[in-house]
MDAnalysis code that builds the backbone (N, CA, C; Angstrom):
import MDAnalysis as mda
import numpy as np

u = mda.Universe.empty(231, n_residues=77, atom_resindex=np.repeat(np.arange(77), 3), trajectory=True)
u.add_TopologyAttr("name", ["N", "CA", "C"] * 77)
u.add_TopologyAttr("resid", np.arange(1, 78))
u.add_TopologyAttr("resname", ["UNK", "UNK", "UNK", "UNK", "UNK", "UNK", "UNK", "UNK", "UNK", "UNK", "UNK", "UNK", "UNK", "UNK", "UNK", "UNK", "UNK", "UNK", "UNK", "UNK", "UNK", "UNK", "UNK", "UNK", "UNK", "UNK", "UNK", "UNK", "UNK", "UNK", "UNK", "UNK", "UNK", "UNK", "UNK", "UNK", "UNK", "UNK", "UNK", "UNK", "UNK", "UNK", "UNK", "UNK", "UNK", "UNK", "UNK", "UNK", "UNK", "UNK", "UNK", "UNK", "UNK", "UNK", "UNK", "UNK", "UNK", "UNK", "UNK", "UNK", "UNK", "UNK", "UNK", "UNK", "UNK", "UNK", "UNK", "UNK", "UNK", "UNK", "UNK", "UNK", "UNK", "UNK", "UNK", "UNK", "UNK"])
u.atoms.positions = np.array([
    [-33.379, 0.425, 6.566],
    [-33.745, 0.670, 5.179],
    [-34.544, 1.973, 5.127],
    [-34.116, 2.848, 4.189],
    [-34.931, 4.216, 4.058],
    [-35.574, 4.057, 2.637],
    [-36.839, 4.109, 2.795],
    [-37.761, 4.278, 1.486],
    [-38.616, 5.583, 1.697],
    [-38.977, 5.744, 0.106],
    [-39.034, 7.332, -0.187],
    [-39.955, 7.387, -1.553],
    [-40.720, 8.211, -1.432],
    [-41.631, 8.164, -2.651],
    [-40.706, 8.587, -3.927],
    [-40.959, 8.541, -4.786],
    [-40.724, 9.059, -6.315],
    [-40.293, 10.857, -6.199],
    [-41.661, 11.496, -5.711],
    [-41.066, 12.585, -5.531],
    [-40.413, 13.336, -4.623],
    [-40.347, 12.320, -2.917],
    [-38.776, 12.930, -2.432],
    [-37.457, 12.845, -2.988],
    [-37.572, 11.725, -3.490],
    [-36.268, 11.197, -4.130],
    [-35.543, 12.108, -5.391],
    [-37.146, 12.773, -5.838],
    [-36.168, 14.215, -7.032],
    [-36.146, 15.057, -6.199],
    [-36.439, 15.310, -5.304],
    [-35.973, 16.703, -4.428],
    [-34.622, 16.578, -3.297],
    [-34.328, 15.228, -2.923],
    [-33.397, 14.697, -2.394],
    [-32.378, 14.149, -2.975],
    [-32.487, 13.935, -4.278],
    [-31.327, 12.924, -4.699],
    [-30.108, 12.970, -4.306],
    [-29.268, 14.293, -4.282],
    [-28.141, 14.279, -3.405],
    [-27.775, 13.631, -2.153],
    [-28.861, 13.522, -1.487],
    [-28.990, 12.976, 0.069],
    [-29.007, 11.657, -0.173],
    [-29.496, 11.446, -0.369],
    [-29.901, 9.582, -1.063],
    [-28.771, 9.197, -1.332],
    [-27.940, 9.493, -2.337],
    [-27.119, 9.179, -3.257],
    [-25.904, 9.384, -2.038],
    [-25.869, 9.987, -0.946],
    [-24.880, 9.913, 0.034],
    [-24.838, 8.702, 0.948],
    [-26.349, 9.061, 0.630],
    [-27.149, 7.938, 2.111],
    [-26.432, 6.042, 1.694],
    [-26.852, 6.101, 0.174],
    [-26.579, 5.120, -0.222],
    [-24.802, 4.499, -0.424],
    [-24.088, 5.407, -0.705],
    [-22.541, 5.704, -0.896],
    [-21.959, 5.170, 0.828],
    [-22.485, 5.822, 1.835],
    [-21.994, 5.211, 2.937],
    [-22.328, 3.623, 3.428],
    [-23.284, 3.368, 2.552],
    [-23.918, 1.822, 3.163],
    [-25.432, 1.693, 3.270],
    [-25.866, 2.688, 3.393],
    [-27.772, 2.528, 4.060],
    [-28.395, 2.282, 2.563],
    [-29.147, 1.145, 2.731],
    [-29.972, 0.822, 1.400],
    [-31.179, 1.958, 1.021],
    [-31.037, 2.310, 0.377],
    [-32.280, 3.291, 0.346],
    [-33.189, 2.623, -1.204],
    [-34.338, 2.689, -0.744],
    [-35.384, 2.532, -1.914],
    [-36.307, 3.327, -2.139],
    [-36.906, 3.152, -3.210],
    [-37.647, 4.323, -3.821],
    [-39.061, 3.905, -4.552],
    [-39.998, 4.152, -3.935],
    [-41.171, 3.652, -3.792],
    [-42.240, 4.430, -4.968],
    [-43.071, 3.695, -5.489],
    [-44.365, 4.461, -6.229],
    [-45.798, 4.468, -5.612],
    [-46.105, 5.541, -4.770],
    [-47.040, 5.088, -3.686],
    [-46.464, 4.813, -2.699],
    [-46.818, 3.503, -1.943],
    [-46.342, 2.707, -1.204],
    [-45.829, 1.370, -1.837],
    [-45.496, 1.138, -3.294],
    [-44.836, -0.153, -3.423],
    [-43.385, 0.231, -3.692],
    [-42.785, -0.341, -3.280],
    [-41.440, -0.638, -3.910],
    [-41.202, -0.795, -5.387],
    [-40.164, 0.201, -5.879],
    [-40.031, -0.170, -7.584],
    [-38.629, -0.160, -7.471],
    [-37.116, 0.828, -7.033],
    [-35.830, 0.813, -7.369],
    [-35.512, 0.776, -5.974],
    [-34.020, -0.062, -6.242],
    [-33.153, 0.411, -4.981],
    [-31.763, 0.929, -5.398],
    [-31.457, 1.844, -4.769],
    [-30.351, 2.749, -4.897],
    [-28.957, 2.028, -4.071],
    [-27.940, 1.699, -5.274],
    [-26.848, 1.262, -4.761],
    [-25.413, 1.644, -5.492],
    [-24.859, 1.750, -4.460],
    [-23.344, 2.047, -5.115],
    [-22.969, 1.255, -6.183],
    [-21.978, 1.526, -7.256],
    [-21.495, 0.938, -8.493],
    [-19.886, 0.715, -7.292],
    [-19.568, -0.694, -7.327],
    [-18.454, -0.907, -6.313],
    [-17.403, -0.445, -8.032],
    [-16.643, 0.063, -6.755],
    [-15.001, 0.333, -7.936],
    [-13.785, -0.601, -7.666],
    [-13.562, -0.254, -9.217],
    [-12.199, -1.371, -8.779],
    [-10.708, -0.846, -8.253],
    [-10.090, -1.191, -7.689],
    [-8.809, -0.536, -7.378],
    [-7.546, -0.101, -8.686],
    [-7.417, 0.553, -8.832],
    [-6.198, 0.859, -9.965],
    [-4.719, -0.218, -10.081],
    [-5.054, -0.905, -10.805],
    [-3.514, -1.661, -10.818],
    [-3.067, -1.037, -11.467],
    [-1.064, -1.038, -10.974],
    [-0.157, -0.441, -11.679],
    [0.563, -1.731, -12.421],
    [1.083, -1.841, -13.719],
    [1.533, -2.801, -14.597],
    [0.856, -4.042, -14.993],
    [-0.483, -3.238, -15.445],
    [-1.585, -4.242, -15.562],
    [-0.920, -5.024, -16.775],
    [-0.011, -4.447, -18.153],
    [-0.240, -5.583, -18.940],
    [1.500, -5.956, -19.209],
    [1.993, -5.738, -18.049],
    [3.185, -5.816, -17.483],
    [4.175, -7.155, -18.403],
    [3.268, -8.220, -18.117],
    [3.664, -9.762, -18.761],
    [2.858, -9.580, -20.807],
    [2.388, -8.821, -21.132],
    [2.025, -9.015, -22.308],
    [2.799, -8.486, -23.021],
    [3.347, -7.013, -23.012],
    [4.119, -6.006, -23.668],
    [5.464, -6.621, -24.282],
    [6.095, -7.493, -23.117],
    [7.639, -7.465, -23.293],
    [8.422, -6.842, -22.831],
    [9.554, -6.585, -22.862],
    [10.468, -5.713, -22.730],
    [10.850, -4.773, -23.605],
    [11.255, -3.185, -23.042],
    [11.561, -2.234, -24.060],
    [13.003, -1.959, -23.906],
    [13.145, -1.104, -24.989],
    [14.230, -0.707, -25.156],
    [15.179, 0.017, -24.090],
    [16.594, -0.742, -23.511],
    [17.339, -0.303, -22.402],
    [18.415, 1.382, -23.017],
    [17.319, 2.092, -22.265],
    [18.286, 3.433, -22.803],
    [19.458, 3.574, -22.098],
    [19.914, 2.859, -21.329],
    [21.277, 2.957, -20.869],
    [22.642, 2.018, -21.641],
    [21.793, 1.394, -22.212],
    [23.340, 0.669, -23.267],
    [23.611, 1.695, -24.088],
    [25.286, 1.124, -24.463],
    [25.008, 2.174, -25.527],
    [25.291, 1.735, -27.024],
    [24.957, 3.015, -27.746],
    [24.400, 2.390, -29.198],
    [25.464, 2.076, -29.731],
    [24.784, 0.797, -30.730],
    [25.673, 0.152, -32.336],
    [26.461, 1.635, -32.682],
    [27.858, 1.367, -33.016],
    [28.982, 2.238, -33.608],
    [27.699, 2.713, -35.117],
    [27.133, 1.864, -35.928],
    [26.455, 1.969, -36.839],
    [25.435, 3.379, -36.619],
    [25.009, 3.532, -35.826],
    [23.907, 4.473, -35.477],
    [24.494, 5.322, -34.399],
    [25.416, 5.503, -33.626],
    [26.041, 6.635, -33.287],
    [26.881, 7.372, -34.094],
    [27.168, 6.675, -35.084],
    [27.639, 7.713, -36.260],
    [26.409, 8.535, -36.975],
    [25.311, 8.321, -37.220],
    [24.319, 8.822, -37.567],
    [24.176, 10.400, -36.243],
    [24.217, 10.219, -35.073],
    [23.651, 10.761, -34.051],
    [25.049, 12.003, -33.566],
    [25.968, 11.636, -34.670],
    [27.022, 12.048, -33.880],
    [27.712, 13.163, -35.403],
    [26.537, 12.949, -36.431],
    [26.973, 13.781, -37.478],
    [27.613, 13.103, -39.098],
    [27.966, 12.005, -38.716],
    [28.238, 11.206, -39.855],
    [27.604, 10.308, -40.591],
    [27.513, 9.779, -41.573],
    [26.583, 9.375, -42.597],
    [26.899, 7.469, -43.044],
])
């Protein structure tokens, strides 16, 4: 455990903030008491097709279109 007064900790914060990122608990003292401890915010991993089951299904651009609407696409009315 690395503890550290108030004002190493503004002249260090970068270091700390590494110290702490790899694993080492670091705390941060007023005087000699203990007041904060410095810890990583854990992250979450990125899921791909998070709302995969909510959406539905979209539209298959490989069929092909109603005679109705390829006449539209194709110049006719």
């Amino acid at each position: 455990m690395k503890q550290v007064t108030i004002h190493a900790a503004k002249t260090h914060l970068s270091k700390l903030i590494e110290a702490a990122l790899a694993g080492e608990e670091v705390v941060i003292a007023k005087g000699h008491k203990p007041v904060v401890r410095l810890v990583p915010i854990a992250r979450q991993p990125f899921k791909i097709g998070l709302l995969k089951d909510e959406l539905g299904r979209g539209p298959d651009f490989f069929e092909p279109l109603p005679d109705d609407e390829l006449g539209f696409w194709e110049g006719g009315q």
